[in-house]
N, C-alpha and C positions, 0 to 999 in steps of 0.2 A: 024665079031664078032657080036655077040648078043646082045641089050641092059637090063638091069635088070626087065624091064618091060615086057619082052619077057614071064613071069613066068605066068602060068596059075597056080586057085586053083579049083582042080577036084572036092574034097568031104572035110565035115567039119560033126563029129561025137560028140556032148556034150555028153564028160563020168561024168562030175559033174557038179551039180550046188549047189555054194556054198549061201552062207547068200548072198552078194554083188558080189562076182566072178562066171564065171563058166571055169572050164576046157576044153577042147576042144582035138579031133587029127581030121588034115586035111592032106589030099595026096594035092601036088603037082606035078606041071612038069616043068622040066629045058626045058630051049630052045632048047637042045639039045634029046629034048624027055624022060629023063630020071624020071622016079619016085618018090619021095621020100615023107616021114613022119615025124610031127614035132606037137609036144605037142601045144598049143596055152593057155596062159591064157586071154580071154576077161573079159574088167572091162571097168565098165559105167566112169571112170577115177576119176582123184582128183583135188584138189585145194590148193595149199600153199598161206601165206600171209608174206609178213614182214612188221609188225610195225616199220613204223623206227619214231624217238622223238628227241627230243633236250636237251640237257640240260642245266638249268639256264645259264651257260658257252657258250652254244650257239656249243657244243661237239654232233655231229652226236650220237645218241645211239639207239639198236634194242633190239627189245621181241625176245626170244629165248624160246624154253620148255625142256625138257630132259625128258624123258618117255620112259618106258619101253617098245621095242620090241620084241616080243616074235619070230620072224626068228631069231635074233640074239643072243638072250636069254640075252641080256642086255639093260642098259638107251642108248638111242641116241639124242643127242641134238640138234633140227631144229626147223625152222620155223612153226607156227600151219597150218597144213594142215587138210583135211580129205578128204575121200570120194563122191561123186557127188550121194548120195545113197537115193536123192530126183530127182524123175523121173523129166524130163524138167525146175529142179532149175536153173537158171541162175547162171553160173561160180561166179560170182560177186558176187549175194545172197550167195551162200557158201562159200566163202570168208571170207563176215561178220559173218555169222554163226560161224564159227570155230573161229574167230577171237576171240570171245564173251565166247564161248564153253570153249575156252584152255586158252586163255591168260589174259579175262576177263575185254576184251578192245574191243570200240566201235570207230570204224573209220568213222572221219569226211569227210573224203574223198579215197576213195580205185583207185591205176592206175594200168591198164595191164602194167606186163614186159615181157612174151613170153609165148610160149607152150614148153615142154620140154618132149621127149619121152624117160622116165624113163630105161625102160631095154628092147629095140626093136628087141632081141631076142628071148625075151619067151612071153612079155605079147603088147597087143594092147594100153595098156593104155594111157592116155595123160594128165598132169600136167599141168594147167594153172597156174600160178603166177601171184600176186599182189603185189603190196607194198600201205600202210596204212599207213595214214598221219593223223595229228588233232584227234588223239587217246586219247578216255577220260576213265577213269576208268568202268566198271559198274561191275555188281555182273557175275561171271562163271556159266557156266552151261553143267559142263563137263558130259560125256557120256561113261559110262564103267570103268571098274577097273584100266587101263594102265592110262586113264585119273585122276582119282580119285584122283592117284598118283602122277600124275606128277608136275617138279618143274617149277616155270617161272623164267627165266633170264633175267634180264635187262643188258645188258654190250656197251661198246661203238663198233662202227660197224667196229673202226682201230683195238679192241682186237678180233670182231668175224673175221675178215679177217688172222687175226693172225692164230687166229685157223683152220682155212682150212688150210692155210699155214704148220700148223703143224700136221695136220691130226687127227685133233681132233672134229669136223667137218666136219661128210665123204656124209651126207645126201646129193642125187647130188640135190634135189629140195631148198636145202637151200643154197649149195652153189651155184648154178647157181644165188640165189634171192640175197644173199649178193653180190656178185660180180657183177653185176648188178647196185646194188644201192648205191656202192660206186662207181661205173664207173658214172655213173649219177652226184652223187656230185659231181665229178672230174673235 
């Protein structure tokens, strides 16, 4: 039997390059010598955060956003993310970035909670995740019309767990980050 690594990549053709992505097809060879072709989309990747807070009560609570995605031609509610579409930004630097961008909150302190390979199917891309702590107010500085609009949520982090739960909540970058960081609390 062959291991998966056994898999060579012959050729890699960019048919687009987009604003931040570009599209790709690359041939392959199975271990077995066999051919094949498969669309690739490369992306310089992203970054999620979750603010997690407290409340007076001393009740676990998270920043949420709900913003419109245009794949799915509706809002989806997740943690602020965006794009690494700052050549050699530091994961961390974009973190706060977006954090500031979308939720219009300054982290006193930002921790890695993993890498997470979004859809390793079609795209290269790679999701870092933080969670943001000692989170103060300051002024947004949102970017684009989907931002413009979006709303922020505050809810406790037993009601966002609820909502994965219930599938209302499908962002896998948000729920990996929520689940996560109730596991931590735990």
């Amino acid at each position: 039997m062959t291991s998966v690594g056994d898999f060579k990549r012959l050729t890699e053709t960019k048919i687009h390059q987009g604003y931040v992505w570009h599209l790709s097809t690359a041939e392959f060879e199975s271990p077995e010598g066999e051919v094949f072709s498969r669309d690739i989309v490369r992306s310089p990747g992203a970054v999620g955060v979750l603010p997690l807070m407290f409340s007076p009560r001393g009740e676990a609570e998270v920043v949420l956003v709900r913003q419109f995605r245009p794949p799915y031609g509706r809002a989806v509610i997740e943690i602020p993310a965006g794009m690494r579409d700052i050549e050699g930004e530091d994961t961390g630097d974009v973190a706060r970035r977006e954090l500031i961008e979308e939720a219009g909150l300054s982290a006193g302190s930002i921790e890695y909670l993993t890498e997470i390979y979004p859809s390793p199917g079609m795209t290269d891309s790679i999701t870092t995740l933080y969670l943001a702590t000692d989170c103060t107010a300051v002024p947004h500085d949102r970017q684009g019309p989907e931002e413009a609009h979006l709303e922020v949520l505050r809810i406790t982090l037993a009601e966002a767990i609820g909502m994965v739960e219930r599938a209302e909540i499908c962002d896998a970058k948000s729920v990996v980050a929520l689940l996560l960081a109730d596991r931590r609390l735990r």
